[in-house]
C-alpha angles and dihedrals in degrees: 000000000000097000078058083050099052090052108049083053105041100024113215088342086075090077096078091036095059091037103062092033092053092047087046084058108043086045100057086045087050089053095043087054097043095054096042110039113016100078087058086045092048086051091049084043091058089053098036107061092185089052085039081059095045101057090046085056094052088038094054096042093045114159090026107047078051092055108040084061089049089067094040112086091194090097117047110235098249101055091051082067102058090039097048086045091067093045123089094245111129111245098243096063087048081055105042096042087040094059087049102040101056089047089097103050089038094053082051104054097039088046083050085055101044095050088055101052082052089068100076092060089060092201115144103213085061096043095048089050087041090050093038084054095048088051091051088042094055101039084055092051100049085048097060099035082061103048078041092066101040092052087053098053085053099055096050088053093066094034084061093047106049 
């Protein structure tokens, strides 16, 4: 809702904004978690040999493991923090595949916002570009949700192999 929000008041401007201010967000929640929670995690890891496994997996695959949940929309945000936080990926892949991965949505919903606040104006010729932009947006969504997903379930396959 507040994507929406950005971009009914700043327009297409409302993109960066949300985007700096989202991964300042999901990376203070990363650190907090870190610091709070991971040295309890790393003691259960050392008794849970399939959690142990896990968090190698994520640790190995790093950015990618990151991004691909970004375009997922299986796991809230939030949670992914948190989740991400406990886990032994180095923060400046969190930040970096965070940034990108939430490109997509964000476009989205600020597109979503700006398009309602052109509807107020009521010319054509805008509506027609605002409602050509939300049909590219959302082809290109749905495209790399899906390539999101299937990335995902193959991922899991040879995690579970090896």
């Amino acid at each position: 809702m507040l994507t929406i929000a950005a971009g009914f008041a700043w327009g297409l401007w409302g993109l960066p904004i949300v985007l700096v201010a989202a991964t300042i967000g999901a990376s203070l929640a990363f650190l907090i978690t870190r610091y709070a929670a991971r040295e309890r995690i790393r003691r259960l890891l050392e008794t849970r040999r399939n959690l142990a496994a896990i968090d190698k997996a994520v640790a190995e695959a790093g950015w990618k493991t990151v991004a691909l949940l970004r375009l997922s929309p299986l796991i809230p945000f939030n949670l992914q923090n948190y989740l991400f936080g406990v886990t032994a990926i180095p923060f400046p892949h969190f930040v970096a595949a965070t940034f990108v991965g939430i490109i997509p949505g964000t476009a989205l919903y600020t597109y979503l916002g700006a398009l309602g606040n052109a509807v107020g104006d009521g010319s054509p010729v805008k509506w027609a570009f605002f409602g050509a932009g939300l049909l590219a947006t959302l082809i290109v969504v749905i495209l790399v949700s899906r390539k999101a997903r299937a990335k995902l379930r193959e991922a899991r396959v040879d995690n579970l192999t090896t």
